[in-house]
NURO-880339 format. One record per residue: residue number from 1; residue in three letters; chain; y, x, z of N, C-alpha, C in turn. Coordinates in pm, 1 decimal. Example, Ala and Ser with C-alpha at 12.3 -4.5 7.8 and 13.67 -1.06 7.14 Angstrom:
// NURO-880339
seq,type,mol,n.v,n.u,n.w,ca.v,ca.u,ca.w,c.v,c.u,c.w
1,ALA,A,-569.0,1319.0,780.0,-450.0,1230.0,780.0,-330.0,1320.0,780.0
2,SER,A,-225.0,1285.0,708.0,-106.0,1367.0,714.0,3.0,1290.0,787.0
// end
This chain:
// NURO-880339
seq,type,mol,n.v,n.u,n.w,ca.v,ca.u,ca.w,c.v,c.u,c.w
1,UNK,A,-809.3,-1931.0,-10317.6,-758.6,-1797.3,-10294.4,-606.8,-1800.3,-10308.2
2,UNK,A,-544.3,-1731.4,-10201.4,-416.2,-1744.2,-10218.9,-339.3,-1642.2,-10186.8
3,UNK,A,-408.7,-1512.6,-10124.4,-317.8,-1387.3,-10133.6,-454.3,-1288.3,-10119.8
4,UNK,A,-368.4,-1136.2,-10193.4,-480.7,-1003.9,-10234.1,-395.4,-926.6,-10194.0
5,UNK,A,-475.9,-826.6,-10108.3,-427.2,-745.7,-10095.1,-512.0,-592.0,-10156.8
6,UNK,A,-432.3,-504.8,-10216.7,-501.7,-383.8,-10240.9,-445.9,-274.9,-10266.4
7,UNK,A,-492.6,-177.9,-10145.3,-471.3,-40.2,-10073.1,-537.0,62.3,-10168.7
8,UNK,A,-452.2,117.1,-10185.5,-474.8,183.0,-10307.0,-508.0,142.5,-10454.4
9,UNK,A,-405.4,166.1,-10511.3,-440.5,92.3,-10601.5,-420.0,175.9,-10767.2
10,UNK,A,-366.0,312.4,-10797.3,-357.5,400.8,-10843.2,-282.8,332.4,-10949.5
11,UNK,A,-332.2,405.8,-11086.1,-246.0,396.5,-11208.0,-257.5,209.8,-11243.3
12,UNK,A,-148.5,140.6,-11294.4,-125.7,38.5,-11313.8,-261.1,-42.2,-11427.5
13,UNK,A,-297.8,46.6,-11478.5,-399.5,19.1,-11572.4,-511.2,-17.1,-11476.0
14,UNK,A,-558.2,57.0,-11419.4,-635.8,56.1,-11342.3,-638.4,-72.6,-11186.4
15,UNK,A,-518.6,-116.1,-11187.0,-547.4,-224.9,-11092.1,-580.1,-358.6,-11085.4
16,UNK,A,-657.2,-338.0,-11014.0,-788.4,-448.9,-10983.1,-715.9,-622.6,-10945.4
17,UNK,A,-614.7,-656.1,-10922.1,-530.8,-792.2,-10942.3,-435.1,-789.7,-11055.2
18,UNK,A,-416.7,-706.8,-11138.7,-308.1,-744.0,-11233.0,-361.3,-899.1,-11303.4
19,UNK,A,-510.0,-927.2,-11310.9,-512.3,-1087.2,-11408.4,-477.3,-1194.7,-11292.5
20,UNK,A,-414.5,-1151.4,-11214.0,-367.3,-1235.7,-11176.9,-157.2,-1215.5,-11115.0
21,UNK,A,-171.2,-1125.8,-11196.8,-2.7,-1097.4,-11203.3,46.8,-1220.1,-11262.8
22,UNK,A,155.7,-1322.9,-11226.4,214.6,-1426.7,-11281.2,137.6,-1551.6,-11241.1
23,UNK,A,47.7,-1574.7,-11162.3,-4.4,-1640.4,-11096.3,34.0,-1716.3,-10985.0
24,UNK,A,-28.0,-1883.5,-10912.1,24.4,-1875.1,-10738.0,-37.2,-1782.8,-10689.0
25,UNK,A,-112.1,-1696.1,-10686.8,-173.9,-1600.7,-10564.8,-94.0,-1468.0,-10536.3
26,UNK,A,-47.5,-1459.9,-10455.1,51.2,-1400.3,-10393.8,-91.0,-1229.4,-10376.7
27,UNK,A,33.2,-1117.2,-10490.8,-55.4,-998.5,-10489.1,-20.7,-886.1,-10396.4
28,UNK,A,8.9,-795.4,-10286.8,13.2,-693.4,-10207.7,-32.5,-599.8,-10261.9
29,UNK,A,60.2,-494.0,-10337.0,-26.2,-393.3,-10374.8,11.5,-250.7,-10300.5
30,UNK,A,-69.5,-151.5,-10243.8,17.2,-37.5,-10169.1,-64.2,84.1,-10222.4
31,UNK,A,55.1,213.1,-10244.9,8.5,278.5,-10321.3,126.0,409.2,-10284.3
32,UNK,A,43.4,478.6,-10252.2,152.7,612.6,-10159.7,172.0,704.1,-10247.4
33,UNK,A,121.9,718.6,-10348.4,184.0,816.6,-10457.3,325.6,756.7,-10539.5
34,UNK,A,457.8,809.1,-10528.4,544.7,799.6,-10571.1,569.4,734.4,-10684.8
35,UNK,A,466.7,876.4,-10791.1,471.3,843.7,-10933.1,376.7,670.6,-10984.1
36,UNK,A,311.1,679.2,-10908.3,196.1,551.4,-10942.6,248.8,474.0,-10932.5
37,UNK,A,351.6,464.9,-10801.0,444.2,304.3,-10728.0,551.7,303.0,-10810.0
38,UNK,A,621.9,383.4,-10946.5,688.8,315.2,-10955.3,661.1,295.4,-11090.2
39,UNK,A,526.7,332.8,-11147.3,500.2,283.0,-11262.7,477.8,125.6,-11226.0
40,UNK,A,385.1,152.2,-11096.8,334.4,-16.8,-11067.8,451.6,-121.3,-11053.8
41,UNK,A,534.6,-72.3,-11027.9,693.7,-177.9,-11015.1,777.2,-168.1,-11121.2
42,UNK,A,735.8,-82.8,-11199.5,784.5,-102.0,-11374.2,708.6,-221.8,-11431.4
43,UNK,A,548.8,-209.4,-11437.0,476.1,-267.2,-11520.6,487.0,-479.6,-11444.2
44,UNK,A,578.9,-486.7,-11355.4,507.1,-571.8,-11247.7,610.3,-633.7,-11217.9
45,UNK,A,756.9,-625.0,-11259.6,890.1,-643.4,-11235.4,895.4,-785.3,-11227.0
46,UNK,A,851.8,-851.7,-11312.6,892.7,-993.8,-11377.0,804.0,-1024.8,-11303.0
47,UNK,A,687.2,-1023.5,-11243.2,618.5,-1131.2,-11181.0,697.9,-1116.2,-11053.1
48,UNK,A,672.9,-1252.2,-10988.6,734.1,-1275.9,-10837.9,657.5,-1291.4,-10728.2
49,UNK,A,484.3,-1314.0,-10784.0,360.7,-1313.3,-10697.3,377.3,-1119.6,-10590.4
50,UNK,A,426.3,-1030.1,-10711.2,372.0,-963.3,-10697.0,470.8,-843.2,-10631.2
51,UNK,A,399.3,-761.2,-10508.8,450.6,-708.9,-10393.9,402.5,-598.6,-10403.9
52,UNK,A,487.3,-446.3,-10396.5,423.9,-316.7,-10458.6,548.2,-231.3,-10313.0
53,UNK,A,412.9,-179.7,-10248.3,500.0,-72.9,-10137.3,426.3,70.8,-10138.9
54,UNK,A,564.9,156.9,-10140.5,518.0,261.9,-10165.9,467.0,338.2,-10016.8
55,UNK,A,378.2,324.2,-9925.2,377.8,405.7,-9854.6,163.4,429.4,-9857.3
56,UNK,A,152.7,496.0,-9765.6,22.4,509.3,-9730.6,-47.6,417.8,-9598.8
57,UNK,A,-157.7,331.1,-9612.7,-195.4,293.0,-9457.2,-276.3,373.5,-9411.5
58,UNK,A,-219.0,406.7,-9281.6,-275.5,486.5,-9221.2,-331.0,430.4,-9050.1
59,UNK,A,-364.1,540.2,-8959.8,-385.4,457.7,-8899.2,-297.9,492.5,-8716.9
60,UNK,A,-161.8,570.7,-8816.3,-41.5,498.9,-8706.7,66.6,546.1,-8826.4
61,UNK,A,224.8,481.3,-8788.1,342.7,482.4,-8869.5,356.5,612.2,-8850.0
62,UNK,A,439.0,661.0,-8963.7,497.3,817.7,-8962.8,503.9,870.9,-9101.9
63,UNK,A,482.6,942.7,-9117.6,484.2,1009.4,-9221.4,333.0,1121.7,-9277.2
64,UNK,A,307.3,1149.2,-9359.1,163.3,1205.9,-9377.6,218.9,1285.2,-9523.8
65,UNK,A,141.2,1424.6,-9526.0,122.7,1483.1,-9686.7,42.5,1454.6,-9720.3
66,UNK,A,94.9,1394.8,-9849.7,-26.2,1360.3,-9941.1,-30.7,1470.7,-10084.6
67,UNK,A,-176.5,1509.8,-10131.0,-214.8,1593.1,-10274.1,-187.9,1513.7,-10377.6
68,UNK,A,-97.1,1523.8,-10486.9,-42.7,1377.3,-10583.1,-199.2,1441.3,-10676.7
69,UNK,A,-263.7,1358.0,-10719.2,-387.2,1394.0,-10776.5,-425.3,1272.9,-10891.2
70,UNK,A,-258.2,1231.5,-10916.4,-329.7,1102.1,-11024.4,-423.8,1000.4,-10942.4
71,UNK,A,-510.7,924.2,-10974.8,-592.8,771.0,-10905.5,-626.1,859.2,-10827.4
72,UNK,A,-654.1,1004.5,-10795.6,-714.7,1080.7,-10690.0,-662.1,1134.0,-10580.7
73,UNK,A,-500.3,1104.6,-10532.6,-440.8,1097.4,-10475.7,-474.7,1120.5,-10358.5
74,UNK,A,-490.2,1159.0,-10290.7,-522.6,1173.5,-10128.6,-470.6,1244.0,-10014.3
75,UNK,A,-463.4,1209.7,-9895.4,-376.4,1232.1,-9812.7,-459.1,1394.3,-9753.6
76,UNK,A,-394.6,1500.9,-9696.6,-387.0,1588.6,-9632.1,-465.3,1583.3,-9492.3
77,UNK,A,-563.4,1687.7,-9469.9,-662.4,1665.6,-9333.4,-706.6,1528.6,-9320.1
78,UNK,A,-797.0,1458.0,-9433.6,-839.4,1386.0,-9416.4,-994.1,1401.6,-9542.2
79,UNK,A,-1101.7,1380.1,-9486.4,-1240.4,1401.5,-9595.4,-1257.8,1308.1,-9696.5
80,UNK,A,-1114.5,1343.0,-9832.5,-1150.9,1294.1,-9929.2,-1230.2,1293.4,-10046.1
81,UNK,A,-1316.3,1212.6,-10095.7,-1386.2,1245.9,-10189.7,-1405.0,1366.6,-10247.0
82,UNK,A,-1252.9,1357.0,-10316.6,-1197.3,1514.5,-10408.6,-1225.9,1599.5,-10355.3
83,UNK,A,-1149.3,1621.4,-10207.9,-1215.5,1753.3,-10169.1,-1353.5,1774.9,-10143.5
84,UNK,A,-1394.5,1688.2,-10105.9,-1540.9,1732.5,-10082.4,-1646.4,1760.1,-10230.3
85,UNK,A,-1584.4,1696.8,-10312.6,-1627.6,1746.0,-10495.5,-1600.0,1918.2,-10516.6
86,UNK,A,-1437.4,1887.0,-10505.5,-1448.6,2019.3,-10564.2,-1394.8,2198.1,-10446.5
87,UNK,A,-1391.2,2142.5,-10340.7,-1400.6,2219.9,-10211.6,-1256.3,2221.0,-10203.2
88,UNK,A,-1246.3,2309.8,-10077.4,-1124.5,2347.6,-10006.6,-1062.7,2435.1,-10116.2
89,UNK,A,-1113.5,2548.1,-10132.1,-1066.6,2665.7,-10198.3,-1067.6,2650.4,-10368.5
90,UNK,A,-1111.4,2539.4,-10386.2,-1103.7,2583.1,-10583.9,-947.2,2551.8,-10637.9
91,UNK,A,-936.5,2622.8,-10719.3,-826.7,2599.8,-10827.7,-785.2,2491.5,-10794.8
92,UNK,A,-824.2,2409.9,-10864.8,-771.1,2237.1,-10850.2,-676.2,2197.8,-10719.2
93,UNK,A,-754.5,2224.9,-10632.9,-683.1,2173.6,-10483.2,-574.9,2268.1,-10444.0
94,UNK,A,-585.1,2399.4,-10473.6,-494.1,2511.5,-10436.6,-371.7,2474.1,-10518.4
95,UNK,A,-368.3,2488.0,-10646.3,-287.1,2426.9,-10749.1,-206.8,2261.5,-10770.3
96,UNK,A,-258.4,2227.2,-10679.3,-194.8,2072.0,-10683.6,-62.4,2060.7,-10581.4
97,UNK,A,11.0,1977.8,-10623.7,155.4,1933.4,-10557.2,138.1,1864.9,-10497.2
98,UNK,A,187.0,1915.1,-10349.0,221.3,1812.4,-10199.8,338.5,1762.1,-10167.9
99,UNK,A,358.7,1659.2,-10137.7,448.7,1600.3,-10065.8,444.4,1530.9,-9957.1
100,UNK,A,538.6,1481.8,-9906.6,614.2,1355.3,-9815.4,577.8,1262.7,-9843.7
101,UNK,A,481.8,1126.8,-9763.0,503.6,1017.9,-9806.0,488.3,917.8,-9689.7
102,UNK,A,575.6,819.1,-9699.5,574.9,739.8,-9542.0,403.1,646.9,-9535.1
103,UNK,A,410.0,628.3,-9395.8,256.6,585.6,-9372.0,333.1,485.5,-9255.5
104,UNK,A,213.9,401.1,-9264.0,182.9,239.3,-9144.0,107.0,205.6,-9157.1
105,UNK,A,56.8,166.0,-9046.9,-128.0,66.9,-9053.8,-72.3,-70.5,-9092.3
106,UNK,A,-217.3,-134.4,-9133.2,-185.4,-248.8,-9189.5,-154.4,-388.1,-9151.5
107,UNK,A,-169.4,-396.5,-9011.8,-152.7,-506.2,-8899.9,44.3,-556.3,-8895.8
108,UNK,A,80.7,-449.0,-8968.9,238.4,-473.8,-8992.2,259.9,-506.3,-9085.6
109,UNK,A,150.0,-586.4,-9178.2,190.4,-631.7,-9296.4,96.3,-751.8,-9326.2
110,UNK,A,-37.0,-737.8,-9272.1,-159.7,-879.7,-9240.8,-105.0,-975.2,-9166.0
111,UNK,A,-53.7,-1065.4,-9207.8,-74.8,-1161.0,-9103.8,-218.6,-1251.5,-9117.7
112,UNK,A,-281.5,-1206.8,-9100.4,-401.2,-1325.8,-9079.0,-480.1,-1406.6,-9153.0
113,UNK,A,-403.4,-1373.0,-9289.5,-394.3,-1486.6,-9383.2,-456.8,-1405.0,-9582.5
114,UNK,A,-492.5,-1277.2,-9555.7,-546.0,-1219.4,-9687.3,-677.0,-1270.3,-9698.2
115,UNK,A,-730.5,-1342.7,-9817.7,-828.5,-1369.7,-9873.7,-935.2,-1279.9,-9957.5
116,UNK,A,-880.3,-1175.9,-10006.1,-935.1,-1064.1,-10060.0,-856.4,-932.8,-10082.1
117,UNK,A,-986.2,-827.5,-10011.0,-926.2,-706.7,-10001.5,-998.5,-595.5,-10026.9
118,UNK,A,-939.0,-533.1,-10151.5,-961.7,-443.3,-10204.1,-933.9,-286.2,-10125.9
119,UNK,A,-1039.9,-185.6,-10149.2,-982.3,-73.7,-10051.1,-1038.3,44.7,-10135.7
120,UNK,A,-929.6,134.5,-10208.8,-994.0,291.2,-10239.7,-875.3,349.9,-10214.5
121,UNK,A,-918.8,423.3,-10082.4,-788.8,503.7,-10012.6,-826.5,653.3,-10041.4
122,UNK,A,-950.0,672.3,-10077.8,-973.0,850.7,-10104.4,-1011.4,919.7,-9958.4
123,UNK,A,-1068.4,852.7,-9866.8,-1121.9,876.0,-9750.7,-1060.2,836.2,-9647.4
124,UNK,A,-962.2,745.9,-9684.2,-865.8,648.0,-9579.5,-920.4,491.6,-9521.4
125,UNK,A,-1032.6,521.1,-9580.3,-1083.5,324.5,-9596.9,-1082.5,258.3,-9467.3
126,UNK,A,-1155.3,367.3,-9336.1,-1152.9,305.3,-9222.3,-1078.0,269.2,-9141.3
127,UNK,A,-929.8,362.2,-9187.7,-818.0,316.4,-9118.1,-714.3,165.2,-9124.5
128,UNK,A,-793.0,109.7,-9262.0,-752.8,-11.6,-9328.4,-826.1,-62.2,-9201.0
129,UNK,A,-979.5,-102.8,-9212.7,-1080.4,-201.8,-9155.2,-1026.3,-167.9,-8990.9
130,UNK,A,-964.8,-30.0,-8917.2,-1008.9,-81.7,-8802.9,-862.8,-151.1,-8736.2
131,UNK,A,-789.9,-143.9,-8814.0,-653.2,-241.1,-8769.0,-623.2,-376.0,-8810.4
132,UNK,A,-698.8,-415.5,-8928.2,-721.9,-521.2,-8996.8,-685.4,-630.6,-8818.3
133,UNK,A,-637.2,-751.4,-8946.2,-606.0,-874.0,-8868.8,-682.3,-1043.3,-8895.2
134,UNK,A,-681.0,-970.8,-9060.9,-723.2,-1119.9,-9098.9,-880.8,-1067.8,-9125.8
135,UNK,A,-999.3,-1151.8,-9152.8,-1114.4,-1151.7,-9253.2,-1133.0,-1213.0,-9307.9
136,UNK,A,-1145.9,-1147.3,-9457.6,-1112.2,-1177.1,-9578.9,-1266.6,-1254.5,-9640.3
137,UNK,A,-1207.6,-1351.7,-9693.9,-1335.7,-1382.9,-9749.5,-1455.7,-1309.2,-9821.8
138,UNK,A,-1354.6,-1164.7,-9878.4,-1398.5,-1050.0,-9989.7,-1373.3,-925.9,-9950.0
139,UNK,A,-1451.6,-852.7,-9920.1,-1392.6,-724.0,-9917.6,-1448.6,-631.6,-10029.3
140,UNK,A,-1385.5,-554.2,-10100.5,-1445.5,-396.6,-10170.3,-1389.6,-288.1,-10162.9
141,UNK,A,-1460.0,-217.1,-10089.7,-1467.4,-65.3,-10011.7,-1481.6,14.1,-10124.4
142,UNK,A,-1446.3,107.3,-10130.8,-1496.4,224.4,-10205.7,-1541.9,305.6,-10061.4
143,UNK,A,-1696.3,344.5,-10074.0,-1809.4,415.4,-9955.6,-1869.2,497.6,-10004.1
144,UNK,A,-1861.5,511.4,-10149.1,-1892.8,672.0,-10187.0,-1842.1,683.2,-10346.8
145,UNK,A,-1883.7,835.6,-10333.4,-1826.7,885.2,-10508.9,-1961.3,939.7,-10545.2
146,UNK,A,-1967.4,959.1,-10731.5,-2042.8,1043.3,-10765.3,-1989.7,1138.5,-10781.9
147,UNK,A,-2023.9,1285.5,-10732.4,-1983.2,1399.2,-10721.4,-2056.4,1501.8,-10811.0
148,UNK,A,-2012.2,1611.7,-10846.3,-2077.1,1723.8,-10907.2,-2244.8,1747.8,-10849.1
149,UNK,A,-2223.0,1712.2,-10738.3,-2375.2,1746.7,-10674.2,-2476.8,1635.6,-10618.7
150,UNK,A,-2404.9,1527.4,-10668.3,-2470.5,1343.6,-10663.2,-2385.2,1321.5,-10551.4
151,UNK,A,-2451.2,1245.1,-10484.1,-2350.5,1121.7,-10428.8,-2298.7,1171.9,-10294.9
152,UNK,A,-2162.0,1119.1,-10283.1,-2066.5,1208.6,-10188.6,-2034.3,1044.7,-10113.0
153,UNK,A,-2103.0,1054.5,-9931.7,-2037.1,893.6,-9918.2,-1935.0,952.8,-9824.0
154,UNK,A,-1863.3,811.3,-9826.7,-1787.8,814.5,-9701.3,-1808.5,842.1,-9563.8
155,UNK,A,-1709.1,984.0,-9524.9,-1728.8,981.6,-9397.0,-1748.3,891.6,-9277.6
156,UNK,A,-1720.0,790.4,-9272.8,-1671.3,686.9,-9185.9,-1744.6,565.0,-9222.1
157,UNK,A,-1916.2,607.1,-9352.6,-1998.6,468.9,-9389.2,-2046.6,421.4,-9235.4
158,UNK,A,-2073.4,490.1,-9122.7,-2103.6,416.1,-9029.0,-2044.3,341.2,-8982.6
159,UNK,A,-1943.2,374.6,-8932.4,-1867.9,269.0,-8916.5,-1802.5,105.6,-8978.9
160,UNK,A,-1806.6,162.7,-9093.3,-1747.6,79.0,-9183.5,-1867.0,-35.2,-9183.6
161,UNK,A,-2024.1,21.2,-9205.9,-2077.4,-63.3,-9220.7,-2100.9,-180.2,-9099.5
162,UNK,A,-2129.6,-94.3,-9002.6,-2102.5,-164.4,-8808.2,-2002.4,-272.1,-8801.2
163,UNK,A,-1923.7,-174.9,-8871.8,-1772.1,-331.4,-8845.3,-1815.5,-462.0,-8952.7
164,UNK,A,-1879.9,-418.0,-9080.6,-1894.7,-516.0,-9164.7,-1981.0,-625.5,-9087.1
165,UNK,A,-2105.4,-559.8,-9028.9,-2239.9,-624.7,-8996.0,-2103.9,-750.9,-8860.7
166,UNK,A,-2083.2,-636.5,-8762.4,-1988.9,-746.9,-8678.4,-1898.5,-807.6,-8672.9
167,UNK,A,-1852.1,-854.2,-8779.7,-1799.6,-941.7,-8824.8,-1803.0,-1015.5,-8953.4
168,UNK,A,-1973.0,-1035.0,-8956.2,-2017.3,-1089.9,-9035.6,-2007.9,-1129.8,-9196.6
169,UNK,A,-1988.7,-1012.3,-9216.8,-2034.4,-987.0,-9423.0,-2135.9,-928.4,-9424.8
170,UNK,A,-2178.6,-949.4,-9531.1,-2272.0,-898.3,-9612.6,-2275.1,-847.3,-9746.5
171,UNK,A,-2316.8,-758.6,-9761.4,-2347.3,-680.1,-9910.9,-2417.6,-757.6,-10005.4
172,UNK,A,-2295.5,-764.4,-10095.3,-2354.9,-851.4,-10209.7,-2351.0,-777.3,-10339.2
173,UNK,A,-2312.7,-669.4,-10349.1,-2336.5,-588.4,-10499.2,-2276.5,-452.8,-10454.1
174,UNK,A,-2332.7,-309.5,-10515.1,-2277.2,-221.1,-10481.5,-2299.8,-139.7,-10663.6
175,UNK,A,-2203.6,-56.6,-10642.3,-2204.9,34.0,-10762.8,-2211.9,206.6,-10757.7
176,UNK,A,-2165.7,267.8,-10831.4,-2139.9,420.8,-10808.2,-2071.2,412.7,-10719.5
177,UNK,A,-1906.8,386.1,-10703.6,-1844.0,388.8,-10593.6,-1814.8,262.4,-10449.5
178,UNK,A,-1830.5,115.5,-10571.4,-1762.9,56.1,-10463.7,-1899.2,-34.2,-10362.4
179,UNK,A,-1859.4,-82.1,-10246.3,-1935.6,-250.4,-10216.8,-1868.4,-300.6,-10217.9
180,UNK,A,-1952.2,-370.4,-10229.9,-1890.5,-567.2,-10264.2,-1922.1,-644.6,-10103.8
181,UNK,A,-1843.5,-717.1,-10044.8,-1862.4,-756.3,-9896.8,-1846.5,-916.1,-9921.5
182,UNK,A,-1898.3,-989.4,-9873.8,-1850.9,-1118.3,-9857.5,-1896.4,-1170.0,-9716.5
183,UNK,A,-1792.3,-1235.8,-9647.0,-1800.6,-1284.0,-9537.3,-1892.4,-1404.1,-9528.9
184,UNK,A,-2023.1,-1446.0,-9398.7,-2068.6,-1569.6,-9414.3,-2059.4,-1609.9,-9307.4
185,UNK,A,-2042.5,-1751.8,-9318.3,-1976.1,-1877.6,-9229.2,-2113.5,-1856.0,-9128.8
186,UNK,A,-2068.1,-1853.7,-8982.1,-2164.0,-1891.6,-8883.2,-2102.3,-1961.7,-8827.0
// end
């Protein structure tokens, strides 16, 4: 294994390559909330593996509002988890701070060459998989949440799973939120 990439990647505590911060494996981490990216480039300074961009992938360059929602972060007119938990109209979502945050798909940053890839975009996941360049030996999706009213999947599990099946991974462990993908050699 020699490079990770992972799209979304929220509070620094919470990310899924830091044991391998200071490592050879070269880490990609992207993370469109402001406040998160620059804790993650506080906590992350001294390593040289490790690569922290603040924008959103999306699935063209520009710019996008995003709801700053802490690890729940999610971009504007798009069916994220959150909203679909706690609706359009409740408190929570009405009350939360929007901003500006730059966006690019990920084919401007894959070259060909990621070995494992991590994905919890908050209902962004498919825009990762359908620009993708390289296949990764690993993939983990976040494809659903547990919600107030049980399980909330991803809009876009059809797809996601279609693309998995054709291009050959397979489901090798799943949890509350995430799968586990691993690619097999034909």
């Amino acid at each position: 294994m020699r490079k990770i990439f992972e799209i979304g990647v929220g509070e620094s505590y919470t990310c899924r390559t830091k044991r391998f911060w200071g490592s050879e494996i070269e880490c990609h981490l992207f993370e469109p909330n402001p406040i998160l990216y620059k804790e993650l480039v506080d906590a992350s300074k001294e390593y040289k593996n490790v690569h922290v961009y603040n924008l959103a992938i999306m699935d063209k360059s520009g710019e996008e509002e995003i709801f700053l929602m802490n690890n729940c972060s999610y971009i504007n007119n798009v069916e994220s988890p959150v909203l679909l938990n706690h609706g359009q109209n409740s408190d929570i979502i009405k009350n939360t701070e929007k901003i500006k945050v730059k966006s690019d798909t990920i084919d401007k940053f894959d070259k060909g060459d990621i070995d494992v890839l991590l994905i919890d975009t908050e209902g962004c996941e498919w825009f990762v998989l359908e620009k993708l360049i390289s296949r990764p030996k690993q993939i983990t999706i976040e494809t659903n949440t547990m919600g107030r009213d049980g399980i909330i999947y991803n809009k876009n599990i059809y797809k996601i799973l279609f693309w998995m099946w054709e291009n050959n991974y397979q489901l090798v462990l799943k949890n509350d939120n995430d799968s586990h993908f691993v690619r097999i050699k034909t």
